[in-house]
C-alpha positions in Angstrom: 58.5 65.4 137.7 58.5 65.2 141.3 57.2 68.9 142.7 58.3 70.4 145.8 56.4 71.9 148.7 57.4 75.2 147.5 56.0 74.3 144.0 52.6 72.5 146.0 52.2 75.5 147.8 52.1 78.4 145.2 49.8 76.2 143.4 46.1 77.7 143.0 44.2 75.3 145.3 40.2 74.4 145.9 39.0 73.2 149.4 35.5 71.6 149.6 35.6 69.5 152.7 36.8 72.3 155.7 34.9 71.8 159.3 35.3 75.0 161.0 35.6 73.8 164.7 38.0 71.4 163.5 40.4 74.3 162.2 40.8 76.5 165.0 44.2 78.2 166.3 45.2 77.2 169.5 46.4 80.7 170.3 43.2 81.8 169.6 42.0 79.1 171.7 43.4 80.3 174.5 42.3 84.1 174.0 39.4 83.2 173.8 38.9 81.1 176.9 40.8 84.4 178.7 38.2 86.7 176.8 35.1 84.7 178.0 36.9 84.4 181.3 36.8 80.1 180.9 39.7 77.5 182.2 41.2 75.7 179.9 43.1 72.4 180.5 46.3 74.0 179.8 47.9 77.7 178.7 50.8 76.1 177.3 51.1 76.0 173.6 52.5 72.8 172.9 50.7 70.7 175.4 47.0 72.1 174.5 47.9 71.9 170.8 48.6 68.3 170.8 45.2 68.2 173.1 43.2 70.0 169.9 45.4 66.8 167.2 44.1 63.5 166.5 46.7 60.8 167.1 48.0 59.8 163.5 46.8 56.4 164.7 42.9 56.8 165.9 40.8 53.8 167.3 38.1 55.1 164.3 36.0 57.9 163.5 34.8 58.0 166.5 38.1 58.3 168.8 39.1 61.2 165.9 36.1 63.0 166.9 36.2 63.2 170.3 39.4 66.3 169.9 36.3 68.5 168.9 35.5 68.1 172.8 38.5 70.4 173.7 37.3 73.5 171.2 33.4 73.4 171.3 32.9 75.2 174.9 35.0 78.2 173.2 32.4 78.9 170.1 29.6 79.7 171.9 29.4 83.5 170.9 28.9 85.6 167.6 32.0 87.0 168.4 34.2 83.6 168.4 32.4 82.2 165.9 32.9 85.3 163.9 36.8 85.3 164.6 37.3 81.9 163.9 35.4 82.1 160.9 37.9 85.1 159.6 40.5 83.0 160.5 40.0 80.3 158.7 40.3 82.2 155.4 43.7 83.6 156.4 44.8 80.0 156.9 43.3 79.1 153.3 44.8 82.5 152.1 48.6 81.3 153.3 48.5 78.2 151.5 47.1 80.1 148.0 43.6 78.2 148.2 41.6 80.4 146.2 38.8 79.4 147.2 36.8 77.5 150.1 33.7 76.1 151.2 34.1 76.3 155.5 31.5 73.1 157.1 29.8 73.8 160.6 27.0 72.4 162.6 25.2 75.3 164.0 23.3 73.5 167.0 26.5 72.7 168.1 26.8 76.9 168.8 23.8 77.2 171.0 25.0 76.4 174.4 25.2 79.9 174.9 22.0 81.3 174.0 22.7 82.2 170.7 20.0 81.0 167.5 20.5 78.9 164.5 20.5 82.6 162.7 23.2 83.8 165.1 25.3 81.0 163.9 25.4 81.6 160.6 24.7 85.3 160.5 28.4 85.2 162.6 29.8 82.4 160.5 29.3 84.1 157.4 30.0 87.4 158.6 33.8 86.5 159.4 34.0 84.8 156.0 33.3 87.9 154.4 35.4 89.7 156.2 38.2 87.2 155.3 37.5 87.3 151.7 37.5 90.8 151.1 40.9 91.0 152.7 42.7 87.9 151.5 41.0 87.9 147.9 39.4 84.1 148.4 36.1 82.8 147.5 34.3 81.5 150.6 31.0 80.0 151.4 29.5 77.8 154.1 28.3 74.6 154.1 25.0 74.2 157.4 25.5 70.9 159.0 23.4 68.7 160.1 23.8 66.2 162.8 24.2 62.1 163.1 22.4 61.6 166.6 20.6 64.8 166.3 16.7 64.5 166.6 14.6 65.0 163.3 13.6 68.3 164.7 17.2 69.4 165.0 18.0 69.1 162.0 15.2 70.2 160.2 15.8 73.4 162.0 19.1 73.7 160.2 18.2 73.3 157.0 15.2 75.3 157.1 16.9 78.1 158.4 19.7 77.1 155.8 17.0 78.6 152.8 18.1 81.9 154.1 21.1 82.3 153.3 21.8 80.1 150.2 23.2 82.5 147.7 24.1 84.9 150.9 27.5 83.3 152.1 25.5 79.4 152.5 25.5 77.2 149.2 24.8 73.6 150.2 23.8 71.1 153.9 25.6 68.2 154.9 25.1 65.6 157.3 28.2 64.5 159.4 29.0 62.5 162.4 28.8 58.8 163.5 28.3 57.5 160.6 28.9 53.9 161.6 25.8 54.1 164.5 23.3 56.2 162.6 22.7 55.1 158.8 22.0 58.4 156.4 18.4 56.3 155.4 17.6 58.0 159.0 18.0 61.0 157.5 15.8 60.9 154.3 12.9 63.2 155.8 15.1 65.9 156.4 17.1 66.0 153.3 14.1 65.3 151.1 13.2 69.0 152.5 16.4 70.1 151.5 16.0 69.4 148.3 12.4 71.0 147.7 14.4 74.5 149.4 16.8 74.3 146.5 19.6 73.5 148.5 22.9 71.5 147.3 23.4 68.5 149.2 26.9 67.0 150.0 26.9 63.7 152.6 29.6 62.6 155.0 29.3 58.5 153.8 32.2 55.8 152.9 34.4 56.8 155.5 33.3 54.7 158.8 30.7 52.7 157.2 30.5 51.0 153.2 29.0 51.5 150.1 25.8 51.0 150.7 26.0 54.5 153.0 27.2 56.4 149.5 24.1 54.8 147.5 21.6 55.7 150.0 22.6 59.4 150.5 23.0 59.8 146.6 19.3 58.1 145.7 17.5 58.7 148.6 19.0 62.0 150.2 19.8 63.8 147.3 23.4 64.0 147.3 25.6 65.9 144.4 28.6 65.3 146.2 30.1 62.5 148.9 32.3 63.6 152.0 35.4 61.2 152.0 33.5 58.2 149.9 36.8 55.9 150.3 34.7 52.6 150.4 33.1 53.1 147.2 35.3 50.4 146.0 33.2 48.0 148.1 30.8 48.0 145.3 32.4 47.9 141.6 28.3 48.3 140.2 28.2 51.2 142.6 31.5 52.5 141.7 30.3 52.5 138.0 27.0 53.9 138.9 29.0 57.0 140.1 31.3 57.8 137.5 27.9 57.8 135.3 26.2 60.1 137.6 29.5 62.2 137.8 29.1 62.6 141.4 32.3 63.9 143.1 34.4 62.3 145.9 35.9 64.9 148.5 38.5 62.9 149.8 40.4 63.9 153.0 43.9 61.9 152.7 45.5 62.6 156.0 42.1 62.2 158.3 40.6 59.4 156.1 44.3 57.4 157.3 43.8 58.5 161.1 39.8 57.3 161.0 40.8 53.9 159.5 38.6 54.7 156.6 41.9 52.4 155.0 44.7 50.7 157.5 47.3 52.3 155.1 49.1 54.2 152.2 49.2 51.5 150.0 45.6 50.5 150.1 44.8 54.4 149.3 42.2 53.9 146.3 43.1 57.5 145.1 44.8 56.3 141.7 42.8 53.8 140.9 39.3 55.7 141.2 40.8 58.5 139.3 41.8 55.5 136.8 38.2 54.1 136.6 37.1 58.1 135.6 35.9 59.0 139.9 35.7 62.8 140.3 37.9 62.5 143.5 38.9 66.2 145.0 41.8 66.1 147.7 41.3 68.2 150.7 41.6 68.4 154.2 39.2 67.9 156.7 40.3 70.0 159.4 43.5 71.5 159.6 44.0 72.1 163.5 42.8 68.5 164.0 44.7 66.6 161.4 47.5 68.8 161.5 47.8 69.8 157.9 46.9 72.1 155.0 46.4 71.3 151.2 49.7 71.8 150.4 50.5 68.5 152.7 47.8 66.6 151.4 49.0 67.0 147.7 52.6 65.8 149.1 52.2 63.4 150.9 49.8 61.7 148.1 52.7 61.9 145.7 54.8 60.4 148.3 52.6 57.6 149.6 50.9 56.9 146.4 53.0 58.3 143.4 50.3 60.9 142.2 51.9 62.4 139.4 52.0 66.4 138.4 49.6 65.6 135.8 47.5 63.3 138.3 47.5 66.9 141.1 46.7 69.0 138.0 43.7 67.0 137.3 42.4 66.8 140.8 42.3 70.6 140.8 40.4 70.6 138.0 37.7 68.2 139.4 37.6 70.2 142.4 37.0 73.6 140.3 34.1 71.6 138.5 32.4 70.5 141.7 32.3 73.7 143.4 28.7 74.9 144.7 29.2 78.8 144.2 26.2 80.2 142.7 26.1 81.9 139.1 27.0 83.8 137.9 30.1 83.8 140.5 31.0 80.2 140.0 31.0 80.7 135.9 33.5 84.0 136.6 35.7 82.4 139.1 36.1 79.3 137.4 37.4 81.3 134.2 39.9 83.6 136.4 41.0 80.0 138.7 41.6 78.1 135.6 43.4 80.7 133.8 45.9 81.0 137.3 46.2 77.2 136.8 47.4 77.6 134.1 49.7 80.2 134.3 51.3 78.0 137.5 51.6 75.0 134.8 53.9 77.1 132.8 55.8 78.1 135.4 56.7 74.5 135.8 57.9 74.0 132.4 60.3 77.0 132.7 
């Protein structure tokens, strides 16, 4: 059966891959520049939301992540970080995502004075907020930075040990991937890994393979942001269904990047085929334009995902969640029993 938006939307969802300043209102946007008494390029709504979009059609990653430019100067206080944070989970909380795992670079927060402890005291604090009034799971992902000296980063992650179990349950790293290779990296994940700390990796989206192998055998990684290019490497591919490691793929930004030139080249189906652990989610909702409920339809569109094929993809997502126990053993009970429940809706 073909399902509706209606039908995509009331299904329980999971979001792994979420960047926080890539998810911001533009109302919001422009109360807080009045707030903090800051110009921005334009009031009007229309005009500064396109401003805070990627084209559908980006140069590459890089040319997609130059729209963070227009929102960073705004999140420079506990206060907007906290509100954005909170707002975020109502977003999730409209399109019945129960529950989400928010991704932020905190030295990108510091321009106004505040510490790597600010960030995510204020991060975490709006998530809470959000989940006790919309009733979804959250937690935070601490990312590090392509570009970003050793020292930088280490600073994250080490302040990272903090919080894990406290609102924070894994690091990433994330940005030009394509100019700065995740080997670059090793020292400061290696650390991650004697912390304790889960380890997801932004690789396979502007540069191959040989990215995703590093930053699963010499970083650490459990999981892979985006990962589309696996299927540069059919020994690698088959290395990763063994390991189990879980794709977060991010249909709608992965298009815009040129992580693939088009639908028909998507490699959804065909990892899920060869027994991938691909999750669907979104990247950044403000930026991309989208929620999960979009995603999920426009994959059945482009690439003729089935209602079996969306079911499944829900349930890899539920399995490769990094909630800590004994929450993630409860919520995976009461999120698989809602799945269910929405199945037999569908066969009413």
């Amino acid at each position: 059966m073909t399902l509706t938006n209606e039908q995509l939307k009331s299904m329980p969802k999971i979001e792994l891959h979420l960047h926080l300043d890539g998810s911001v209102l533009p109302q919001t946007l422009i109360e807080l520049a009045a707030e903090q008494g800051k110009e921005l390029p334009t009031t009007a709504i229309e005009e500064l939301s396109s401003l805070m979009r990627a084209p559908e059609t980006c140069l590459d990653l890089n040319d997609y992540l130059r729209t963070f430019d227009v929102v960073l100067p705004y999140l420079q206080t506990a206060e907007a970080l906290e509100r954005v944070a909170y707002e975020v989970v109502d977003q999730c909380a409209s399109d019945h995502v129960r529950y989400v795992e928010v991704r932020f670079a905190p030295q990108l927060h510091r321009l106004g004075g505040l510490s790597i402890d600010d960030v995510y005291e204020a991060v975490i604090r709006g998530m809470n907020r959000g989940e006790k009034q919309f009733g979804v799971i959250v937690r935070c992902i601490g990312i590090c930075l392509r570009g970003h000296s050793e020292e930088q980063n280490m600073e994250v992650v080490e302040a990272a040990q903090a919080y894990l179990h406290k609102g924070l349950v894994a690091v990433d790293l994330a940005g030009a991937e394509a100019l700065y290779p995740p080997e670059l990296y090793a020292p400061v994940f290696v650390r991650a890994q004697q912390l304790g700390i889960p380890i997801t990796i932004h690789a396979g989206e502007a540069g191959g393979a040989q990215n995703i192998e590093t930053s699963v055998l010499k970083l650490g990684a459990t999981r892979i942001g985006h990962g589309v290019r696996l299927q540069e490497d059919s020994h690698l591919l088959q290395q990763m269904v063994e390991r189990g490691i879980p794709l977060e793929f991010c249909p709608i930004s992965n298009l815009q990047t040129k992580a693939v030139t088009a639908w028909e080249l998507y490699p959804i189906v065909d990892y899920m085929n060869k027994g991938i652990k691909v999750t669907v989610n979104t990247d950044n909702l403000t930026v991309s334009h989208t929620s999960l409920t979009k995603e999920l339809l426009t994959l059945q569109q482009q690439c003729g995902l089935t209602t079996e094929d969306i079911v499944q993809l829900q349930r890899n997502a539920v399995e490769s969640i990094f909630l800590e126990q004994p929450a993630r053993e409860e919520f995976i009970q009461t999120y698989d029993a809602a799945l269910e429940q929405w199945i037999k809706k569908l066969d009413m």
